[in-house]
C-alpha positions as MATLAB code, in Angstrom:
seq = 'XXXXXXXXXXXXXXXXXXXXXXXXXXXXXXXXXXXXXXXXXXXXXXXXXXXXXXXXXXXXXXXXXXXXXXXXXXXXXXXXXXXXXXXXXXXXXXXXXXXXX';
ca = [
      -6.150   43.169    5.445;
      -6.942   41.566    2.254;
      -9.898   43.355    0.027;
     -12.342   41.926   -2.221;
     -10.326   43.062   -5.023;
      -7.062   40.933   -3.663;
      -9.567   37.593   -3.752;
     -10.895   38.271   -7.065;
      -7.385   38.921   -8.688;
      -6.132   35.424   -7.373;
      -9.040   33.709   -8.410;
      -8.078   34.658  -11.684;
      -5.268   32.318  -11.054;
      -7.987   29.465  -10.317;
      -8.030   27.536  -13.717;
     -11.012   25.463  -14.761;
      -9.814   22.304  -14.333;
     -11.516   20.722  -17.890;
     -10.215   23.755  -19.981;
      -7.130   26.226  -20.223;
      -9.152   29.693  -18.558;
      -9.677   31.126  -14.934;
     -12.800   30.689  -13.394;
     -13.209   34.076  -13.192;
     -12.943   34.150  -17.181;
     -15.372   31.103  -17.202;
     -17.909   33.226  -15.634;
     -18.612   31.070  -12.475;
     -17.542   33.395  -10.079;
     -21.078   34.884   -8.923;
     -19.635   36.934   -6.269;
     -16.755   38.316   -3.637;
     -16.136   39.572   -0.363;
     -13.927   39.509    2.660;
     -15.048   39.862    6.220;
     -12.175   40.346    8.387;
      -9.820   37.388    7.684;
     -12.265   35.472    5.796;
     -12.916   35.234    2.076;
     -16.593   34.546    0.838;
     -16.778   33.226   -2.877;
     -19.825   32.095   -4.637;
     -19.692   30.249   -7.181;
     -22.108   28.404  -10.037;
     -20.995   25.797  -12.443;
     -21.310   25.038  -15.901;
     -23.840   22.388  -14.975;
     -25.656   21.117  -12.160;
     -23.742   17.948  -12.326;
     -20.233   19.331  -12.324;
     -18.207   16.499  -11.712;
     -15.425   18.938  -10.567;
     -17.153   20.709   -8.247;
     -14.891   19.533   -4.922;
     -11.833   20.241   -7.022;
     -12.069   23.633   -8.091;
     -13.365   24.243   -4.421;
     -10.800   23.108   -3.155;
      -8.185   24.917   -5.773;
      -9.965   28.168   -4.650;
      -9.018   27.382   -1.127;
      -5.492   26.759   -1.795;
      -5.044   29.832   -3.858;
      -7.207   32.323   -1.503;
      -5.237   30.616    1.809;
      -2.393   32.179   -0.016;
      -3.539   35.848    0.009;
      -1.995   37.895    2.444;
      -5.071   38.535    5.401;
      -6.937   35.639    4.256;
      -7.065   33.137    7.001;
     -10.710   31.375    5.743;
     -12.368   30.773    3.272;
     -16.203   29.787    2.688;
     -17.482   29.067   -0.525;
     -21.096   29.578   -1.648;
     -22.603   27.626   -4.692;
     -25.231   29.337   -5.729;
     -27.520   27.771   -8.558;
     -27.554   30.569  -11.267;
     -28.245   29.498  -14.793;
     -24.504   29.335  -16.590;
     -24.388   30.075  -20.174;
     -21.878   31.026  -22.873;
     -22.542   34.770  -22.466;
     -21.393   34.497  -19.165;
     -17.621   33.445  -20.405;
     -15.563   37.100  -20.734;
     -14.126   38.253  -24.288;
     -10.274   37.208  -22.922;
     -12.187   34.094  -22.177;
     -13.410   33.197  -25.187;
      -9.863   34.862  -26.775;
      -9.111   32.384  -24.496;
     -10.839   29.165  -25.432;
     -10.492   30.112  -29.148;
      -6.776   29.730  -29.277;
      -6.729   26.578  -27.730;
      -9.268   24.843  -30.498;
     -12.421   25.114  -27.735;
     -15.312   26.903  -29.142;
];
């Protein structure tokens, strides 16, 4: 059975698809959980008109599908303010090294 922990480490694998870093890095992972086979994700963006939105939903499908246990997934976007502070410090290492911010 796949944990919460299992999702959130291959969502690290879930790159942004505008810059080099994980969603999870980017900060718009809002929250995690598995319920029997299924994987719950929810997610904000950097901006409420995200023109990327359907593609890094359906990246996190394709990598979560791949998880051992995880036979679902449902996604959640939840509309939580996004702001720099939200990015992690390996995210912004991140960013940094490839000239973005």
């Amino acid at each position: 059975m796949a944990t919460a922990a299992d999702v959130r480490e291959a969502l690290v694998e879930v790159l942004d698809p505008e810059y080099p870093i994980s969603i999870v890095d980017l900060g718009l992972v809002r929250g995690v959980s598995v319920d029997g086979t299924t994987a719950h994700v929810a997610i904000t963006y950097t901006s409420l008109g995200c023109p990327c939105t359907e593609l890094i939903q359906d990246d996190i499908r394709d990598r979560l599908l791949q998880v051992e246990g995880v036979e679902a997934v449902e996604i959640e976007e939840v509309f939580e303010p996004w702001t720099r502070r939200d990015i992690s410090v390996n995210g912004l290492k991140v960013l940094q090294e490839s000239g973005v911010g």
